[in-house]
C-alpha positions in Angstrom: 83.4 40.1 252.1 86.7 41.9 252.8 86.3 43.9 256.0 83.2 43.4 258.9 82.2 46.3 261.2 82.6 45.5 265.0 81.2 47.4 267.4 82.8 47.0 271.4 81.3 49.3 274.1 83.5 52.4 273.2 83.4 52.4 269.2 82.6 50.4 265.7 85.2 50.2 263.8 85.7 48.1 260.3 88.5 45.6 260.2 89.7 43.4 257.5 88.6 39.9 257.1 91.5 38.5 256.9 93.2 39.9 259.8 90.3 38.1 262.1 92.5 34.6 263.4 89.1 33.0 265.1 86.2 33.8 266.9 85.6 32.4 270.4 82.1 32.4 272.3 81.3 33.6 275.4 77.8 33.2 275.9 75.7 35.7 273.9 79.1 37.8 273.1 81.7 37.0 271.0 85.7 37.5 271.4 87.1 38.4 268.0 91.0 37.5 267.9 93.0 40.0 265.7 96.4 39.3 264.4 98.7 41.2 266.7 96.4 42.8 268.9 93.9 42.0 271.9 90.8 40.3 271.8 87.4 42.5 271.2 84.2 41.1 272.8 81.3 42.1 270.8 77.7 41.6 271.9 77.0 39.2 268.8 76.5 35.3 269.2 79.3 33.0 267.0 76.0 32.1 265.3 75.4 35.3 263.8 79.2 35.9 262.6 79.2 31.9 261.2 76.2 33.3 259.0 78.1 36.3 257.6 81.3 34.5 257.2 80.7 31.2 255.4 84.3 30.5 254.6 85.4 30.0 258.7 85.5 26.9 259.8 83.9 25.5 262.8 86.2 23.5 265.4 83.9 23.5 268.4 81.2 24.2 269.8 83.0 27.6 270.7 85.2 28.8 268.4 85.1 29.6 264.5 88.9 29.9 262.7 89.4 31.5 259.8 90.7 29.3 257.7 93.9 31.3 255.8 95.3 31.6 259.5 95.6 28.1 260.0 99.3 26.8 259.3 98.7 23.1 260.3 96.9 20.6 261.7 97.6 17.0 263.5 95.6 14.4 265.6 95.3 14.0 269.3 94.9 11.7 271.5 90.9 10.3 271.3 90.0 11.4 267.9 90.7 15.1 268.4 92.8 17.6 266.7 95.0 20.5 267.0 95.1 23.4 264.7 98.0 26.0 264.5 97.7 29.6 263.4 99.9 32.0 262.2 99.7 33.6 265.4 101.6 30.9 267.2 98.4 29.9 269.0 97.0 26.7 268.7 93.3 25.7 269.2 91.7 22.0 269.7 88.9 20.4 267.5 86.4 18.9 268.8 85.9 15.2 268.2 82.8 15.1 266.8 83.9 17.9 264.1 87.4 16.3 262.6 86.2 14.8 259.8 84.1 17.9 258.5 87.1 20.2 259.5 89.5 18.0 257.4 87.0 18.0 254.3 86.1 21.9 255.0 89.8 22.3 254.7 90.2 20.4 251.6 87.9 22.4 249.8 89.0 25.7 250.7 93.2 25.0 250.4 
């Protein structure tokens, strides 16, 4: 899939794939985080855009990355992780979900 249409309150609109850096939950909305410009909330759950976008990785509980934003990742303190995207933002995996980020990683670099 190369572009998604998201609908706010004022408009839809299409945006590319590849320009979405992560989604983060907020109850039964979404924030979608574009390169370079503000966060959109969208009344979808994460659940529904995990479902159309197989290839993002799940950190958390919260928040889906897309995975070609990610620049690098290192461990935390208690078996957690950090990524970094190419927005100069950096997110925290949960604990529970290193291992499957690392091999979800592996298979997609």
């Amino acid at each position: 899939m190369e572009t998604i249409e998201l609908a706010d309150i004022k408009r839809k609109r299409r945006v590319s794939v590849k320009s979405i850096e992560y989604f983060e939950s907020e109850g039964n909305y979404t924030y979608v985080h574009l390169k370079g410009e503000r966060p959109i909330l969208i009344a979808k759950t994460l659940l529904r855009f995990a479902e159309q976008l197989p290839e993002f990785i799940r950190i958390h509980k919260g928040t889906l990355v897309n995975p070609s934003h990610i620049v690098e990742h290192r461990p935390q303190k208690g078996g957690m992780m950090e990524v970094c995207l190419s927005g100069e933002r950096s997110l925290t995996v949960a604990r529970r979900r290193a291992n499957e980020f690392r091999q979800q990683l592996l298979m997609v670099g």
